[in-house]
N, C-alpha and C positions, 0 to 999 in steps of 0.2 A: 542390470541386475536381473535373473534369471529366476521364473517362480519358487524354485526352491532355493536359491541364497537367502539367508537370513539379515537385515539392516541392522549393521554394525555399530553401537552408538558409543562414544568415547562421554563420559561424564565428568564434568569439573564442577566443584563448587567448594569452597572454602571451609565448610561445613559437613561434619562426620556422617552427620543426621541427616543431610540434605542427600550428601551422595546415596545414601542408604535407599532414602523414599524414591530416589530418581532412581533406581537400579528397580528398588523390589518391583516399579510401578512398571517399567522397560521390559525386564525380563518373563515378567510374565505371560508375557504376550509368544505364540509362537510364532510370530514372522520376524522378531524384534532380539538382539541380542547384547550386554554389555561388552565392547571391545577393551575398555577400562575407565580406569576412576583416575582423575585428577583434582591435586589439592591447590592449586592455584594456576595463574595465567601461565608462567614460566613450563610448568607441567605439564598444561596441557599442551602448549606449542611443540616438545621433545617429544609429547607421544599423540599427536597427531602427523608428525611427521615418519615417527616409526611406527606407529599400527596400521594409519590409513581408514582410520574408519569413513561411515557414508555419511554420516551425521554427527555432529558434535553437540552437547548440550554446555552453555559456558556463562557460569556465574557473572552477574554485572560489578557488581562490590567485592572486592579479594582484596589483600593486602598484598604490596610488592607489585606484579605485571596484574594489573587490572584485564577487566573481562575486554576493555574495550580495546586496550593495547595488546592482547591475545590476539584476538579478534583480526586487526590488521596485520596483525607477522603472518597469523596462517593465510589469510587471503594475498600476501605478496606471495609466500612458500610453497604454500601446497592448497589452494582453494576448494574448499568445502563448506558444504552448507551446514550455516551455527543457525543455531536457536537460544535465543540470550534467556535466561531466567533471571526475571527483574521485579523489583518493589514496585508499589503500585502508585507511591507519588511521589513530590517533592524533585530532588534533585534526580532522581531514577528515572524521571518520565524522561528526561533532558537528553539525560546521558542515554538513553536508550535508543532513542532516536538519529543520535550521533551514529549509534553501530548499525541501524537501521542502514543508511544513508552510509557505511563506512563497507556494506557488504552484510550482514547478516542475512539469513532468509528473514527470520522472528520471531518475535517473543512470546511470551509466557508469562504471567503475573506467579509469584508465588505465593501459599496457600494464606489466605490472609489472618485466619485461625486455625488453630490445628484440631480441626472435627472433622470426623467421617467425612460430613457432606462435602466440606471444604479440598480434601483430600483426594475424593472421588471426584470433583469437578476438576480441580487440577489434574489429575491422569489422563482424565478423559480428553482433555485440550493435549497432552504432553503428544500421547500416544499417534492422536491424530496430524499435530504437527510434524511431527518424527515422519509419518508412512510420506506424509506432501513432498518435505523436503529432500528425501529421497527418490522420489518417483517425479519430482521437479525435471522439465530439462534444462534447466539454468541455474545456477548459480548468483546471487543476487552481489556481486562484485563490485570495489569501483565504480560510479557513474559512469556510464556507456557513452565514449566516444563517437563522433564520426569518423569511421575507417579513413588512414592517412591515403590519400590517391584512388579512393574510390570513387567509378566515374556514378555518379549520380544521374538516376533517368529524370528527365525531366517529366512532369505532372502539369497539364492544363488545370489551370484554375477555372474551375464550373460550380464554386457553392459561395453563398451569399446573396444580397447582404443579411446582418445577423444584429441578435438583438443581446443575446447572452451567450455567455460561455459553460458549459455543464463539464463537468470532470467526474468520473468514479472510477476507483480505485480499490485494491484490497492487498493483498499478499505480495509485497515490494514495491508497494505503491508510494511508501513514505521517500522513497529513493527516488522512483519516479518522479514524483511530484518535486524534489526536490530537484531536478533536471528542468523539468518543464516553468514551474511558475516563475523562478528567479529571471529565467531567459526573457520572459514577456516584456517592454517596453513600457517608462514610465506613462507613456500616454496612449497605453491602450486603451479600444475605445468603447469599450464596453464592459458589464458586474461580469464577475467568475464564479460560479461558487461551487463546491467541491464536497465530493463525498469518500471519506477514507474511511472503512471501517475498523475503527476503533473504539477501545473505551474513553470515558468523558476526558478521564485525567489527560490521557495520551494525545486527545485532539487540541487540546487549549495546548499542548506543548507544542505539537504539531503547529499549529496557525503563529504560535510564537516565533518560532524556529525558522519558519517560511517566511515571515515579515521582515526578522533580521537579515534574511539572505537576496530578498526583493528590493525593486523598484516600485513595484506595488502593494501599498497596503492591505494586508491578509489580517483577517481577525475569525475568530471564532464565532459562530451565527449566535443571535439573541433573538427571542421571540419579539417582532415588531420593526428589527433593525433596518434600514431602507437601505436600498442597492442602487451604486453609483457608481459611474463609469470609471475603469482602473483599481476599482474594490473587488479585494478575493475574499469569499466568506467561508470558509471550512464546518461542515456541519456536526454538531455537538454528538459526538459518541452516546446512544442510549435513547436519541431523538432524532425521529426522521425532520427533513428538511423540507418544505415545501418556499416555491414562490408565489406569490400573488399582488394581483393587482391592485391598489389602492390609494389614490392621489400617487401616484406611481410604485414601483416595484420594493417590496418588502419581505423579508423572512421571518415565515412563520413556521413556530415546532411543535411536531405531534408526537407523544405519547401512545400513539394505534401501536397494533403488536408487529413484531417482526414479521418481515415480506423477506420471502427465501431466506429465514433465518437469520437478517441481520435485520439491527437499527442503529444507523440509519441506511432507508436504503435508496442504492440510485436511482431504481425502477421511481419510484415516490417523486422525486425532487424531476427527474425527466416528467413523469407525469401532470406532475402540477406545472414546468413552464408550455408544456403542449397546451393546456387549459387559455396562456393569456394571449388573449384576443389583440390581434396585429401585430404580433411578436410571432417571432421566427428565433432557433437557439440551434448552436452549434452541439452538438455531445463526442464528450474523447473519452473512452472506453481504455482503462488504461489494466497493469496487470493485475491481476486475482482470480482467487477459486470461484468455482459455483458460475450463475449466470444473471446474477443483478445487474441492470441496465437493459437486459436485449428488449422486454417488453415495452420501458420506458422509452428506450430507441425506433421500434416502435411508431409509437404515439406521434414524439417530434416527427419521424417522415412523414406521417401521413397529414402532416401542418408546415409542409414545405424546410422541414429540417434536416441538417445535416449530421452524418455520423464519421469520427475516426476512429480506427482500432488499432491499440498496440499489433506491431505483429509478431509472431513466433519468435523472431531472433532475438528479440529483448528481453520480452515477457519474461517475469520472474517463473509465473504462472499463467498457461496462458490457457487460463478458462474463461472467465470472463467476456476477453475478448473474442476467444474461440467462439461460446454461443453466438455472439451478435451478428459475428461471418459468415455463422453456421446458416444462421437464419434468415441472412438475406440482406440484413440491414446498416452495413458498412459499407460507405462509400468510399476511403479509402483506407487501406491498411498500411500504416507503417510503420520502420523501428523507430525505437523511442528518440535517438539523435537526429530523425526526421523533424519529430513533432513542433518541436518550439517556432523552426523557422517557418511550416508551413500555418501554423498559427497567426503569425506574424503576415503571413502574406495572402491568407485568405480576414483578417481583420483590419487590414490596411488600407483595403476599399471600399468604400460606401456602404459602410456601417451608421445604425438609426440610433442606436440609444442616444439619449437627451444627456 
């Protein structure tokens, strides 16, 4: 896309009213333009395959070809980047996460009342999603395979041993994660615990979702919860995550204000396990905006820790990871159908947790 092409956005949603506030909210913008409106899934698949636009916006709930069965015809068909527009609990958060994990870039809550402010904060997410996934180089597609016949370099093992696992994540990271955790081994030998930026609803779905598809027990963090080896703890959207030490390792959440504009953020949860004394922790820096985790990454190396970075080829988005390479502090970088196994083979040896 060339500075002066405008991003084309195709809109679906089942609702007269909705296409409307999605259009007036789109349009207004000059870099931003409506390519059309669609009244349902079916719709939208026949004109995203005849407009071509760069961005799709695609209702979760329709009658008939749901958002989530759109969703996957255009990602076999013609793959482009959706952004689902979804309800903010109940069965939405589920289903949402399905498209997440099915291809979607992502979502959008819709407006939870219809006031100004409400209104105004939903544009302001809509608008800024729109420019991301556009200006994305990826496509959040199907789970990323290992290329068939690709010769793989091999990588000396030089990190370890380790005492935790850190994960953070953000923009295709629910995909991610869903590649990565399920692959870990029932008797892996150490806590995990993980940070997706998301809201509350979305992460209790998220740790559920992950549980169902693990060998490893994944629950959502509680203030006090203790961490034990082959436990994955997902951290509560809206609260950062810290660990600390006491008759052993336990999660604790803080209500402090957003760091780089999120809560919960990675920077925080790396920071607090750089703090425990004779503990060493792995960090996997996986895809998303912004640059949460580099400081925390950081912290752990300069206490004998180690860092992995998604790399460019998977990366939904590859900021996140980008800062931490940027800055020194990735030890190694690789694509996400890397990850699992070298997980597996740097936690496979003489690892301490109790």
């Amino acid at each position: 896309m060339t500075p002066i092409d405008k991003i084309r956005v195709l809109i679906t949603d089942d609702s007269a009213f909705m296409r409307q506030i999605l259009a007036d909210t789109l349009a207004a913008e000059a870099d931003i333009e409506v390519a059309g409106r669609a009244r349902n899934g079916a719709d939208a698949v026949q004109k995203a395959l005849t407009l071509h636009p760069d961005v799709i916006t695609m209702d979760l709930e329709m009658p008939g070809v749901t958002g989530l069965a759109a969703l996957e015809t255009i990602m076999e068909r013609h793959p482009t980047p959706v952004i689902m527009v979804s309800s903010r609990t109940g069965e939405g958060t589920e289903t949402t996460l399905k498209c997440l994990e099915a291809g979607a870039f992502d979502f959008i809550q819709k407006p939870l009342v219809r006031s100004p402010e409400e209104f105004e904060r939903f544009g302001k997410e809509l608008r800024e999603k729109v420019r991301l996934a556009a200006s994305s180089r990826k496509i959040a597609r199907r789970p990323v395979a290992r290329p068939p016949f690709a010769e793989m370099p091999s990588k000396p093992r030089t990190a370890g041993p380790f005492d935790l696992l850190l994960v953070a994540s953000s923009t295709g990271g629910p995909q991610a994660l869903a590649r990565v955790i399920p692959a870990l081994p029932a008797d892996f030998p150490v806590p995990v615990a993980v940070v997706q930026h998301m809201t509350r609803d979305f992460t209790a779905s998220l740790a559920k979702r992950l549980d169902q598809q693990s060998k490893l027990s994944v629950v959502e963090a509680e203030d006090g919860l203790p961490l034990k080896r082959g436990m994955v703890v997902v951290a509560q959207g809206g609260r950062h995550l810290l660990i600390k030490s006491r008759q052993g390792l336990h999660c604790f959440l803080s209500d402090a204000p957003p760091l780089n504009s999120v809560r919960p953020a990675a920077d925080l949860l790396f920071l607090s396990a750089a703090d425990l004394a004779g503990m060493t922790s792995l960090a996997l820096v996986l895809t998303g905006m912004g640059k949460d985790g580099t400081e925390g990454a950081r912290a752990l190396k300069a206490r004998g820790g180690y860092v992995l970075a998604e790399s460019s080829e998977t990366a939904v988005v590859f900021g996140m990871p980008r800062s931490v390479i940027e800055a020194g502090m990735a030890d190694e970088v690789l694509p996400l159908y890397e990850v699992p196994e070298k997980l597996v083979e740097i936690f496979g040896k003489g690892n301490r947790y109790p």
